[in-house]
TORVEX-400487 format. One record per residue (C-alpha): chain; residue number from 0; residue in three letters; x, y, z. Coordinates in steps of 0.5 Angstrom, whole numbers, plus 2048, in hexadecimal, padded with zeros to 3 digits. Each point is the difference from the previous one (the first is absolute). Example, Ala and Ser with C-alpha at 12.3 -4.5 7.8 and 13.67 -1.06 7.14 Angstrom:
BEGIN
[pt "A",0,"ALA",[819,7F7,810]]
[pt "A",1,"SER",[802,807,7FE]]
***
This chain:
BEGIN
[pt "A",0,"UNK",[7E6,808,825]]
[pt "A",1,"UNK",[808,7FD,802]]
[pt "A",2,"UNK",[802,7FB,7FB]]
[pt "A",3,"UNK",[7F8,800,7FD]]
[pt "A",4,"UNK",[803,7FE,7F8]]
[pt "A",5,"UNK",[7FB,800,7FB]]
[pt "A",6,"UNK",[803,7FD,7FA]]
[pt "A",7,"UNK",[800,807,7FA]]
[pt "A",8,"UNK",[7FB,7FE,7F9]]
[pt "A",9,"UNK",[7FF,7F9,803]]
[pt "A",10,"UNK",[7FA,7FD,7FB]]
[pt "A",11,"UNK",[802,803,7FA]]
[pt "A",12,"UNK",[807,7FD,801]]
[pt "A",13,"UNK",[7FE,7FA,800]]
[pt "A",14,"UNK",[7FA,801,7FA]]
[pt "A",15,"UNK",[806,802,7FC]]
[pt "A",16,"UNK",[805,7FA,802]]
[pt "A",17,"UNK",[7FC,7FA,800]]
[pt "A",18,"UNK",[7FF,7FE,7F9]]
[pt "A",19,"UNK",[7FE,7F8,802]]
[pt "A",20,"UNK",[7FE,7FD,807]]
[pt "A",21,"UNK",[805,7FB,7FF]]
[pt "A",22,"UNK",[806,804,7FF]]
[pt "A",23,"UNK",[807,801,803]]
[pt "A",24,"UNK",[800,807,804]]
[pt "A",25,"UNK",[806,804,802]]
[pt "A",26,"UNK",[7FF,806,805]]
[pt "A",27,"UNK",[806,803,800]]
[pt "A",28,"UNK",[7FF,805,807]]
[pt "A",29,"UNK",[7FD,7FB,806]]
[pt "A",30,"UNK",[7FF,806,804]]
[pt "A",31,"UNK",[7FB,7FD,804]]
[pt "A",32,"UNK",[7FC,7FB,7FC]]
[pt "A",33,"UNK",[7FA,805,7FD]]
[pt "A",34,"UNK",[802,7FD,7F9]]
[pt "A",35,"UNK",[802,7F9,801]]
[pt "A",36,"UNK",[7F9,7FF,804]]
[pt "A",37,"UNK",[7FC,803,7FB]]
[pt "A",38,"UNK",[804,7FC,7FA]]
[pt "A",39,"UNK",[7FF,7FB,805]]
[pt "A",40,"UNK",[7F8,800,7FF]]
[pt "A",41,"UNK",[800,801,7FA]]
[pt "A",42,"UNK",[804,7FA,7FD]]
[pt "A",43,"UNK",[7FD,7F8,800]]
[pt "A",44,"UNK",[804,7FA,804]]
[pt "A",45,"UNK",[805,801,7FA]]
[pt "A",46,"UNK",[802,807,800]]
[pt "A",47,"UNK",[807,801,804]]
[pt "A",48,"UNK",[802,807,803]]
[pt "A",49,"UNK",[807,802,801]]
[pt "A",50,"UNK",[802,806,804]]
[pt "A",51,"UNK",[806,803,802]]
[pt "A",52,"UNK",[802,806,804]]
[pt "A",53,"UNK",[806,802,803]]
[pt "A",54,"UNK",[7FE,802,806]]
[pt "A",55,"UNK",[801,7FB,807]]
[pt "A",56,"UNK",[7F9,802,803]]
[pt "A",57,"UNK",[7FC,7FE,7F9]]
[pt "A",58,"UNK",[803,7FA,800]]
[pt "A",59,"UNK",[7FE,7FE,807]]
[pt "A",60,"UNK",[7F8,801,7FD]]
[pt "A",61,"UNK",[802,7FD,7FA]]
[pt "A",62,"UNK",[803,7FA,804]]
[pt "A",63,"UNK",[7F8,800,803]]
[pt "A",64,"UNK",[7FD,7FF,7F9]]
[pt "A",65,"UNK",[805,7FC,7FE]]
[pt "A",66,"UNK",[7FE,7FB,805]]
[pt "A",67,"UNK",[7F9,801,800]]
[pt "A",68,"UNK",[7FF,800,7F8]]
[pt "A",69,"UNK",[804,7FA,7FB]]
[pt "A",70,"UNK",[7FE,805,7FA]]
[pt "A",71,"UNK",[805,805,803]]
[pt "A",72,"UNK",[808,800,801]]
[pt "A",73,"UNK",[805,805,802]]
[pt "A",74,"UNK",[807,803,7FF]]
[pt "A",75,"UNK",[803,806,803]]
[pt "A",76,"UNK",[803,803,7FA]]
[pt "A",77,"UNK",[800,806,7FD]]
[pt "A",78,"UNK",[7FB,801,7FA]]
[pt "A",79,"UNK",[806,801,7FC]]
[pt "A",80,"UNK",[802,7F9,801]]
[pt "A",81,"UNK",[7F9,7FD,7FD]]
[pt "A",82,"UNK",[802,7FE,7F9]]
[pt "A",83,"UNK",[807,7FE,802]]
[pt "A",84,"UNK",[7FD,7FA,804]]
[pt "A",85,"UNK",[7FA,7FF,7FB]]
[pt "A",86,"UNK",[805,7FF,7FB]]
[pt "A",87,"UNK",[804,7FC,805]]
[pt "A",88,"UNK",[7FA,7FC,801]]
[pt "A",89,"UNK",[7FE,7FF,7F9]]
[pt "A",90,"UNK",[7F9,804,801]]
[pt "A",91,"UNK",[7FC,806,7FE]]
[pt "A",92,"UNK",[7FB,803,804]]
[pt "A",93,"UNK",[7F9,802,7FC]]
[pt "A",94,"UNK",[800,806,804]]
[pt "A",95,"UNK",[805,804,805]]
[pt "A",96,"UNK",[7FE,806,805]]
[pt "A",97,"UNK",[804,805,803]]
[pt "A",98,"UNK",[7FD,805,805]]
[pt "A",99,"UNK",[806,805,800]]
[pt "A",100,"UNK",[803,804,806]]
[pt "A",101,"UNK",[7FF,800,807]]
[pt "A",102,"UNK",[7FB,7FC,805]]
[pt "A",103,"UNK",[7FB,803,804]]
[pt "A",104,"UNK",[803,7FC,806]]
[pt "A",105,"UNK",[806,803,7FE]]
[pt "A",106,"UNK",[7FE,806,800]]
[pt "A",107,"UNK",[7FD,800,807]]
[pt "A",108,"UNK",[806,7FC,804]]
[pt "A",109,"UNK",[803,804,802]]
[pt "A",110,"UNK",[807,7FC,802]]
[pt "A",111,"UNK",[800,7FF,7F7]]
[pt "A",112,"UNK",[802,808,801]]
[pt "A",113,"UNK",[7FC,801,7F8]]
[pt "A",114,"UNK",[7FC,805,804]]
[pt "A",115,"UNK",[801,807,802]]
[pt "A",116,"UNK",[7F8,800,803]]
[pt "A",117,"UNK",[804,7FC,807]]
[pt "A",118,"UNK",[807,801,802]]
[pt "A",119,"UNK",[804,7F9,7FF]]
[pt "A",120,"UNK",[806,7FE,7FE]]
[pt "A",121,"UNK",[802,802,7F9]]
[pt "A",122,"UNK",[801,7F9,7FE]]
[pt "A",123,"UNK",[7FB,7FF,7F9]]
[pt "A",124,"UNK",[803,7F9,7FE]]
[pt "A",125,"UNK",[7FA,7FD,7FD]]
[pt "A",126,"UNK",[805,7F9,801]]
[pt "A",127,"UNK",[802,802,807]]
[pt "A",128,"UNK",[805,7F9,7FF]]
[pt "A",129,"UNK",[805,804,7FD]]
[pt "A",130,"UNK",[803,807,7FD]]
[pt "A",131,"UNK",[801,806,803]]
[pt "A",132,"UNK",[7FB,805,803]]
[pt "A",133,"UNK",[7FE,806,7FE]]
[pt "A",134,"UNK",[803,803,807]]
[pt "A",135,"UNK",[807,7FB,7FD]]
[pt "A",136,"UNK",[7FF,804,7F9]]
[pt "A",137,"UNK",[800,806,802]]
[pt "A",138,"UNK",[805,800,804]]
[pt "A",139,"UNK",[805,7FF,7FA]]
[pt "A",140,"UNK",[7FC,802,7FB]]
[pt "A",141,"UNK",[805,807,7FC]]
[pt "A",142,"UNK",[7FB,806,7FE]]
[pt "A",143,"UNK",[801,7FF,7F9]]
[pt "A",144,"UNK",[7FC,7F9,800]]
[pt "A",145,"UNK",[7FB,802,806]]
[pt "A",146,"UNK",[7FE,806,7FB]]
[pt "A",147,"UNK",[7FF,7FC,7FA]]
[pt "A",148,"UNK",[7FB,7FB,804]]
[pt "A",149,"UNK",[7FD,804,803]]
[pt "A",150,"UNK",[7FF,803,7F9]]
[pt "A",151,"UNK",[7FF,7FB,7FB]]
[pt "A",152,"UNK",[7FD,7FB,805]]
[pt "A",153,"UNK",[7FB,805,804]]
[pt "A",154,"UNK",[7FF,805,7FA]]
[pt "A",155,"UNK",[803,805,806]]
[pt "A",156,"UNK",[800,807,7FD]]
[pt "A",157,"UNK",[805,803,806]]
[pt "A",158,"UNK",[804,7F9,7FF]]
[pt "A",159,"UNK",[807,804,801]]
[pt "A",160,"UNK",[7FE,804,806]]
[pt "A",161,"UNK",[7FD,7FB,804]]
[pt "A",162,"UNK",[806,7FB,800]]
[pt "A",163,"UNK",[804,806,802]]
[pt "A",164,"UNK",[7FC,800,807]]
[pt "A",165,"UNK",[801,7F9,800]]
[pt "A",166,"UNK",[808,7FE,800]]
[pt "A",167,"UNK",[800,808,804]]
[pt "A",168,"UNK",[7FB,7FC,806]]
[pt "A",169,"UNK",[804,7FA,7FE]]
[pt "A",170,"UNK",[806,804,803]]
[pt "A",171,"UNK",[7FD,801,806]]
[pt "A",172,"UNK",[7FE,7FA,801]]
[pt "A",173,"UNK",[7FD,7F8,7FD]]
[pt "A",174,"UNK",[7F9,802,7FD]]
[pt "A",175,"UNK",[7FD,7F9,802]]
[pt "A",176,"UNK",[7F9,802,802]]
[pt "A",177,"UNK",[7FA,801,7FB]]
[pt "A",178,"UNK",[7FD,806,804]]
[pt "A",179,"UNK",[807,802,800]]
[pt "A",180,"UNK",[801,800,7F8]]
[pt "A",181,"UNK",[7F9,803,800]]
[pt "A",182,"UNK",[801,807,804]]
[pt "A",183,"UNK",[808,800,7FB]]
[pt "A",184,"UNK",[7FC,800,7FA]]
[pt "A",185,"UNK",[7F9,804,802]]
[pt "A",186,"UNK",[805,806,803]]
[pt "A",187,"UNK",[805,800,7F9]]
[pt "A",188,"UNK",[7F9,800,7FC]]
[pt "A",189,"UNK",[7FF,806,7FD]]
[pt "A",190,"UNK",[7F9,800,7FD]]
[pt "A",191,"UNK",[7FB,7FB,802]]
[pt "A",192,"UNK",[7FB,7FC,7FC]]
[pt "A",193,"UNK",[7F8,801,803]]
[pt "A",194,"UNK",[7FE,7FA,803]]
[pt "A",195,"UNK",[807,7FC,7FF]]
[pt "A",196,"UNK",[805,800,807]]
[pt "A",197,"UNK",[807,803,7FD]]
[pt "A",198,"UNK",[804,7F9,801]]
[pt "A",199,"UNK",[7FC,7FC,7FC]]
[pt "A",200,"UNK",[804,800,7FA]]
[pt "A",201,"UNK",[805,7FF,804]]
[pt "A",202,"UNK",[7FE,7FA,803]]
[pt "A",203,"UNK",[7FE,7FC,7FA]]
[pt "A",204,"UNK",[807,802,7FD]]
[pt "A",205,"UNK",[805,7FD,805]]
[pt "A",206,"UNK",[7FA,7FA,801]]
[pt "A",207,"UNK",[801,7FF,7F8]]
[pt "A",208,"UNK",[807,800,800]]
[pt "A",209,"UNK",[801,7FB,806]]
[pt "A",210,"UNK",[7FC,7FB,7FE]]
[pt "A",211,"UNK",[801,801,7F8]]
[pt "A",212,"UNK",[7F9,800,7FE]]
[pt "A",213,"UNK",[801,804,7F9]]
[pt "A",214,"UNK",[805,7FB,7FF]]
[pt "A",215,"UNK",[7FC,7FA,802]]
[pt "A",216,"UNK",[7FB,803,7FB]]
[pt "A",217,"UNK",[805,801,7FA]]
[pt "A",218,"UNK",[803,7F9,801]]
[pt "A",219,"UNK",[7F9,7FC,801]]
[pt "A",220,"UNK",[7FD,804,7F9]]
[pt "A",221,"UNK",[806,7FF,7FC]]
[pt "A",222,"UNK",[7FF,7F7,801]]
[pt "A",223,"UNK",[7F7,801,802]]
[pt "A",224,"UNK",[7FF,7FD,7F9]]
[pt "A",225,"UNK",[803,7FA,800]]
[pt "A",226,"UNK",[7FE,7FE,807]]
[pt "A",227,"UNK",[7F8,801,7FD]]
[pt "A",228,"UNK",[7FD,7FA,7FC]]
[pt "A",229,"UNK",[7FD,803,7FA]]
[pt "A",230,"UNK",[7F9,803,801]]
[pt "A",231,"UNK",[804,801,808]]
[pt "A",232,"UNK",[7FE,807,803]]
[pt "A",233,"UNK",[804,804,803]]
[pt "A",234,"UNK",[7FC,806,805]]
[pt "A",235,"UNK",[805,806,804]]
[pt "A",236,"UNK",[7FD,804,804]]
[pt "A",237,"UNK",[805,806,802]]
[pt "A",238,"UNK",[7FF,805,806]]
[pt "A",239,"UNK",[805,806,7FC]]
[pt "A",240,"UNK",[802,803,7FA]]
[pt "A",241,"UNK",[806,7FD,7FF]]
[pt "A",242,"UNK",[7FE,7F8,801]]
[pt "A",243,"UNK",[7FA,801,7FB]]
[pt "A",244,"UNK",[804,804,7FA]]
[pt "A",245,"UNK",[805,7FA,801]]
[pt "A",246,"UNK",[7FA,7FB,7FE]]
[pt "A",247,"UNK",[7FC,806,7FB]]
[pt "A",248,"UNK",[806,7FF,7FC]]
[pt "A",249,"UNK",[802,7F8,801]]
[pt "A",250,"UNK",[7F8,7FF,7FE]]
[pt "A",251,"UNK",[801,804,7FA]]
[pt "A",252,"UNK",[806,7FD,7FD]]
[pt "A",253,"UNK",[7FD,7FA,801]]
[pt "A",254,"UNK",[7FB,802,7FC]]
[pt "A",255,"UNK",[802,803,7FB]]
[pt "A",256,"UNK",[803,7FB,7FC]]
[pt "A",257,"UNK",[808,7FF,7FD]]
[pt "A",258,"UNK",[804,805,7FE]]
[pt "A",259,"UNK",[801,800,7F9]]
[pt "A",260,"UNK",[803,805,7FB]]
[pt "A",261,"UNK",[7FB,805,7FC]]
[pt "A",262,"UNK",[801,7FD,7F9]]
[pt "A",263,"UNK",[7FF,7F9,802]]
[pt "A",264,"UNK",[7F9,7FE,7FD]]
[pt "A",265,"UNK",[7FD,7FD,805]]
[pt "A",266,"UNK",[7F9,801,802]]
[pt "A",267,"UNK",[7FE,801,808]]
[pt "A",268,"UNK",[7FC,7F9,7FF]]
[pt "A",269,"UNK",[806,7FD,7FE]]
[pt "A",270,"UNK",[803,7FF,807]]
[pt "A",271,"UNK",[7FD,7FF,806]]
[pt "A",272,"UNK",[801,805,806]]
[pt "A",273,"UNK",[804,7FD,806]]
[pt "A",274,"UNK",[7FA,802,806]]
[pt "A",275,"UNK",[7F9,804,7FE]]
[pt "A",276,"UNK",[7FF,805,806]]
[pt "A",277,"UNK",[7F8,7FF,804]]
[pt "A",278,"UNK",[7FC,806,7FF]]
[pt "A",279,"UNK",[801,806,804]]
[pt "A",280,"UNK",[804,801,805]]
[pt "A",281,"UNK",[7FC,7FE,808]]
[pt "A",282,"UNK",[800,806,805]]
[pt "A",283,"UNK",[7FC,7FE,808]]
[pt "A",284,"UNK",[7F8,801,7FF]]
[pt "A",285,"UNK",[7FD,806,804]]
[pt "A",286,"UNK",[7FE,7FB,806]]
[pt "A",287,"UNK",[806,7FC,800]]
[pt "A",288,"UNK",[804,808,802]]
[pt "A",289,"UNK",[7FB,801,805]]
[pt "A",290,"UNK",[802,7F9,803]]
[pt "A",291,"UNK",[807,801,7FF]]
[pt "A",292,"UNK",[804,806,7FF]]
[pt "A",293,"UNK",[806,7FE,7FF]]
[pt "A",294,"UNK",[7FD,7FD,7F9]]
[pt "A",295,"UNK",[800,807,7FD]]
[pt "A",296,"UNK",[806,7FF,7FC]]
[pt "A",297,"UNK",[800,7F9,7FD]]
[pt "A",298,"UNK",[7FF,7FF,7F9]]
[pt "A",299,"UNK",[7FF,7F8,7FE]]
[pt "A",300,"UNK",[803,7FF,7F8]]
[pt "A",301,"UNK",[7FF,7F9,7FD]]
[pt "A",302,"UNK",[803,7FC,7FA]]
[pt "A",303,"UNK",[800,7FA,7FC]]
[pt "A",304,"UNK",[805,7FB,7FD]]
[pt "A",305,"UNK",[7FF,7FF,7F9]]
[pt "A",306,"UNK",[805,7FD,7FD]]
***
């Protein structure tokens, strides 16, 4: 169903974040609310949430609950912008979510132009209040920068040859339409994969790009721990490869503890590690992927502040 959004590792997002009903919350990515609600049952008269997102049509639902809710408040940011305005506020959170990646309202409206499945116009700005559309990137964009996105951003195998066929349909004429693009890439692709439409790779390499999430990601995770109160949690669900290893390895180097020389004597008991990792990795039930097939790829990692 057509903007139908149904939020990906709902509960188990929200068992792993909230360690007191009575803790200061940040849902990092509003999107449509489905975490802010849910936190929102689950803390008492005292618990506060705060949400952000970057996207105009999340903040006119989060204005509603703002509204309609005190324990709840809004600030339309990107999530990378978290630990600057706690800090600027003098506070920590006791636990800050990020459900990375696009939205399923997104996804389906096709006027936001991240979708190849209906034609619109190549926009993919998650802040549709500034920057340049995907159609205004391509339009400058030099071969040797295109290749490298599509590389390193869509994991593109044929990288090369596919920003070929774009800058040559380019000379032709301004590549500006989502079916436009998806028929370009279709026909320079030389191997597709079973089950996976050719320009996918392609379309999750110039969204990245354009809204800068991977380095969203890396700004955020470089100051996430002074932004959490000791014994905070912070949960990340990710939706592809690149935005999990980044967490996988943050995740790690928190917890392993200081570098040190080899010949210092001290013992692993002697220094205490920055975060502890919480359990395993979290993948979609059976049943939430027969409900929603767009949780397939999403994997949820959580840690915790130590010191």
């Amino acid at each position: 169903m057509a903007n139908r959004h149904e939020t990906v590792l709902l509960h188990e997002a929200i068992t792993s974040l909230v360690g007191s009903p009575g803790g200061f919350y940040v849902d990092g990515t509003y999107g449509r609310g489905g975490h802010s609600r849910c936190l929102l049952e689950q803390i008492n008269e005292h618990g506060r949430v705060l949400a952000c997102d970057k996207d105009g049509a999340a903040e006119d639902s989060a204005l509603q609950l703002q509204e309609a809710d005190p324990r709840f408040s809004f600030l339309r940011t990107s999530f990378a912008d978290i630990p600057e305005y706690l800090a600027a506020q003098t506070k920590q959170a006791d636990g800050i979510l990020l459900d990375l990646g696009v939205s399923s309202p997104q996804l389906d409206q096709a006027e936001r132009g991240f979708s190849f499945q209906s034609d619109g116009p190549l926009d993919m700005r998650m802040d549709q209040s500034g920057g340049m559309t995907a159609a205004e990137w391509l339009a400058v964009v030099d071969q040797e920068q295109l290749e490298q996105v599509l590389r390193d951003y869509g994991e593109e195998r044929f990288a090369r040859r596919i920003a070929r066929a774009i800058l040559e349909a380019r000379d032709r004429e301004p590549v500006a339409r989502t079916a436009q693009l998806a028929e370009i890439v279709k026909a320079a692709h030389p191997r597709w994969e079973p089950g996976k439409h050719p320009a996918t790779r392609a379309f999750q390499a110039i969204r990245i790009a354009i809204n800068r999430e991977l380095d969203d990601l890396k700004e955020f995770l470089g100051k996430a721990l002074a932004a959490l109160a000791i014994g905070g949690r912070l949960v990340v669900i990710s939706f592809h490869s690149l935005e999990d290893r980044l967490v996988k390895r943050q995740f790690r180097e928190w917890s392993k503890g200081p570098s040190l020389p080899k010949d210092i004597p001290l013992r692993a008991q002697d220094y205490q590690s920055k975060a502890r990792i919480l359990g395993k990795p979290v993948r979609p039930s059976a049943a939430e992927l027969e409900r929603n097939i767009r949780a397939r790829s999403a994997i949820m990692r959580s840690a915790m502040r130590l010191a």
